[in-house]
N, C-alpha and C positions, 0 to 999 in steps of 0.2 A: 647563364650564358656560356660560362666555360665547361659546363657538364655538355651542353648541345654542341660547341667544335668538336670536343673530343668524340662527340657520337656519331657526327659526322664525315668525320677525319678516321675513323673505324670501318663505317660502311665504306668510302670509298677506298677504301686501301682492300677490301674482302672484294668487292667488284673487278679491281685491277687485279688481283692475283688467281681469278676464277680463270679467266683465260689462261693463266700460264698454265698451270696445275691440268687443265685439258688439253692442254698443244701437249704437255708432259706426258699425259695418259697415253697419247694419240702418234706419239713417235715412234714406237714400233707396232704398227699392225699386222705383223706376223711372228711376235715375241709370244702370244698366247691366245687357241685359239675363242674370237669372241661368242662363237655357242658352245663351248666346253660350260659344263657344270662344274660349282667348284665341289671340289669332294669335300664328304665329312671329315671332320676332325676322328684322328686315329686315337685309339682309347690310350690311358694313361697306361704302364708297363710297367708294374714293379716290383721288385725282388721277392716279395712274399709272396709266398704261391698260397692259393684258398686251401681252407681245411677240409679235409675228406672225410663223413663220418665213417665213411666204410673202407676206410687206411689206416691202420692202429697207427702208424709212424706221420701220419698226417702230410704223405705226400699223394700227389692227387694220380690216380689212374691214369693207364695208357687209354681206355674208355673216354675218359671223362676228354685229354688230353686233344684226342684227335676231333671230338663233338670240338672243343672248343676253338680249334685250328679253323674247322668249317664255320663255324659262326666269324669268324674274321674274317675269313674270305668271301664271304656270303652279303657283307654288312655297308659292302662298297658300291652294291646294283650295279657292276657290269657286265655280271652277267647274264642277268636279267635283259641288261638293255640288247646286249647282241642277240641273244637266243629270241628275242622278237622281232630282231631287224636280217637274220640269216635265217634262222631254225634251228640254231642248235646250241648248247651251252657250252665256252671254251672251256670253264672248269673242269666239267666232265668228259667233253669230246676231244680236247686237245692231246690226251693220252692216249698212244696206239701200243698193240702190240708189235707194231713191226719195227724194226731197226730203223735206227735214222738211216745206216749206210745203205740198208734197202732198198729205199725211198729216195733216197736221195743220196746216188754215189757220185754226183759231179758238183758236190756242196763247193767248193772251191772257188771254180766257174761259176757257180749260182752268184756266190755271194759278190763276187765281182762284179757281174752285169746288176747286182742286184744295189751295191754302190752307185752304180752308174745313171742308173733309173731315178734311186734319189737322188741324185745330185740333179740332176734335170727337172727333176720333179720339183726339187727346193729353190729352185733360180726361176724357173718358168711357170710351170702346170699351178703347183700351189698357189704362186700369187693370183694369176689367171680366175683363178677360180673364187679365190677370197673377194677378188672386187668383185665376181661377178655376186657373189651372195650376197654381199653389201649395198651394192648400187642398183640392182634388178628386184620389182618388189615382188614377193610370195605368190601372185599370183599368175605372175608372167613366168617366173620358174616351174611354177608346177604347169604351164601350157605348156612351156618347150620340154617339159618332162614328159608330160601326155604325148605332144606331138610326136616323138622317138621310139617313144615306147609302143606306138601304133603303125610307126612303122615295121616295128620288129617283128608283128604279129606274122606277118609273115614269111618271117624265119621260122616261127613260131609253128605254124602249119605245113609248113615244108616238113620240116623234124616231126611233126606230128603225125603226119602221111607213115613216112619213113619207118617209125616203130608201133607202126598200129594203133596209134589212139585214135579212134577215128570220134569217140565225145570229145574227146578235148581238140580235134580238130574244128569240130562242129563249132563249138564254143567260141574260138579264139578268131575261127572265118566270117561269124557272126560280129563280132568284137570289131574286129577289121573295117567289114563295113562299113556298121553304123557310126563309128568314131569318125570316118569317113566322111561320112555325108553327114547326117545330123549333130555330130559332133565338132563340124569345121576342120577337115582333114585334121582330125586328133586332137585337137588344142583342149576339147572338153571330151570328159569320158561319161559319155553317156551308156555307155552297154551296161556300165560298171550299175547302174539305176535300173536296169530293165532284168538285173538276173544273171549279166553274163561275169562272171568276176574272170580278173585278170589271172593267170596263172603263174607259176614260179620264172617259165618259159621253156624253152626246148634249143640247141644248137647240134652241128653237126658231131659234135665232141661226145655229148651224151647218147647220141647215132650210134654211133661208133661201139660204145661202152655197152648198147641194148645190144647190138649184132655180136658182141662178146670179144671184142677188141682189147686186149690187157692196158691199163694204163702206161706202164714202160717208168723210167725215174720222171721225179719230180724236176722241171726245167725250168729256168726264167731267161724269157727274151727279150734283148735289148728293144725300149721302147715298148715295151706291149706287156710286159709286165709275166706274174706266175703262169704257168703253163705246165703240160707233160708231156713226155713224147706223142701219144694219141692226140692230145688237144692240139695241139702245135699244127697239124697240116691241115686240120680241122679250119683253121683261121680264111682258110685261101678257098674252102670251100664257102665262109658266112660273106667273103667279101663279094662275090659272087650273088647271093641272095641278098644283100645289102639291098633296097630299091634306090639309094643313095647314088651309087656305082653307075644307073641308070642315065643319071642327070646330061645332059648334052654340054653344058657350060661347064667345064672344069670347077673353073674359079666357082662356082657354084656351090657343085658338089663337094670343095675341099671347105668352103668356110662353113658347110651346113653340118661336116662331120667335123670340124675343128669346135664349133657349138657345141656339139654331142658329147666330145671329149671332156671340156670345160665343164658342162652340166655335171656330168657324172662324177668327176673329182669333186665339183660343188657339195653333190649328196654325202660325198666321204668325208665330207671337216671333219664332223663332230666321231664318228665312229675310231677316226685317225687319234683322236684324245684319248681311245680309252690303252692304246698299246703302250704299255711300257716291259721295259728289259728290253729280249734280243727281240730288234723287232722283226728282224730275219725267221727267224725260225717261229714268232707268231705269224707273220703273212704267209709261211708256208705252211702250217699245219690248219692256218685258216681254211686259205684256200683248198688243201685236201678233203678237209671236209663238207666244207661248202658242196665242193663235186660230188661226194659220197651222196649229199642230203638230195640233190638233183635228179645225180640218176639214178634213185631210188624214190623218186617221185616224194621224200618227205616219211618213207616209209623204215625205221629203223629196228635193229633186230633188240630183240630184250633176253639177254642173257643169264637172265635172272626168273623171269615170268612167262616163258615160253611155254611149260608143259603145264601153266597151273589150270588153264581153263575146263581140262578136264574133271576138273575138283569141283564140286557143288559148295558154298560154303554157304 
């Protein structure tokens, strides 16, 4: 009889405490983000370095030294994950030969507004965004995801026109359509089933850049985020092609684009987990390249394997 209180008097003290223990988990919901993966444990570090049979002094190779720098930096898949989620790899691609001062000679100003954006972003936009990925369930985010994104097509084929693609106009006008009509004004992507896949996109920025426009420095605008002096007037011409703009009821058109805004920080949680250090100078070399991979259609030069194809091997 006294083995069964105390077995009793156990379970109910483990029930009382489940609750606390989850209000405990559950008090900061923006102390870490909840789709972050947690990363691997980092290898053990220890003073003995391996033997080298090919070291008479058994210290290991600049060879061997730098292969092994790359397997640690290789061992943590982020950058796997972004080079599937942008197209390109920031280990490799975050190195330019150009000067930072080049690129970016109003670092100063950048980084201020760039202060400013987060702090805004940390009080507002982020939270905004967290509930909505919490309390909205996956398949209503991916319809207002669709729905947007089918709007744009029409940015899409504007810019298309503009630099002569006229396949991928074709593509994307087709897209438009039928997301349109058989897709319930975009909510389902049906083109995406029939053949017509979505494309990276097109703006007036990358216009610009085909007509042979120079980029100009690297800029960031209050509110609106990375920019360059090209992209930057570029903005006033997508608001224009917006069909949002169109809308007769203000109050309309401002919470359908306040939606817009929210969705798309939503899509950024987890990609935002993987910056660590300056995150300054990753969202800028991000973004650089990002643009590069764009208005190059995904087409990159190989500075290595350029002249081989004339080689039979």
């Amino acid at each position: 009889m006294l083995v069964r209180t105390h077995t009793i008097a156990l379970m109910l003290s483990g029930l009382l405490a489940a609750p606390l223990a989850a209000a405990q988990d559950a008090s900061d919901p923006f102390g870490s983000d909840p789709f972050e993966e947690t990363p691997a444990e980092a290898p053990a570090v220890t003073d003995e370095a391996p033997a080298d049979p090919f070291d008479p002094e058994g210290e290991p190779s600049s060879a061997d030294q730098e292969a092994s720098d790359t397997e640690v930096a290789d061992t943590d898949g982020l950058g796997s994950d972004l080079e599937d989620e942008y197209g390109f790899d920031p280990a490799d691609e975050f190195a330019s030969a150009e000067e930072p001062e080049d690129r970016d000679p109003w670092e100063g100003f950048n980084r201020a507004m760039f202060r400013f954006n987060d702090a805004a972003d940390r009080w507002f936009l982020k939270p905004a965004a967290t509930s909505y990925r919490q309390i909205t369930p996956i398949f209503m985010q991916t319809g207002v995801s669709n729905f947007f994104s089918n709007l744009y097509e029409v940015n899409n084929v504007f810019n298309d026109v503009l630099q002569w693609k006229w396949g991928q106009a074709g593509n994307d006008t087709g897209r438009f359509l039928i997301n349109s009509t058989v897709g319930l004004v975009g909510l389902f992507d049906v083109a995406r089933h029939m053949g017509l896949e979505a494309s990276d996109g097109e703006d007036f920025g990358q216009t610009l850049a085909v007509w042979g426009v120079p980029s100009g420095p690297y800029l960031v605008l209050p509110m609106m985020g990375p920019s360059t002096v090209r992209d930057a007037p570029a903005n006033v011409v997508e608001w224009y092609t917006n069909p949002l703009t169109y809308i007769d009821d203000q109050s309309a058109e401002y919470t359908l684009k306040v939606v817009n805004v929210v969705q798309i920080r939503a899509s950024l949680l987890q990609a935002e987990a993987l910056l660590k250090g300056d995150r300054y100078v990753l969202m800028r070399d991000a973004y650089l390249q990002r643009r590069e991979f764009l208005i190059n259609d995904g087409e990159t030069e190989d500075d290595f394997g350029g002249d081989m194809d004339e080689y039979d091997f």
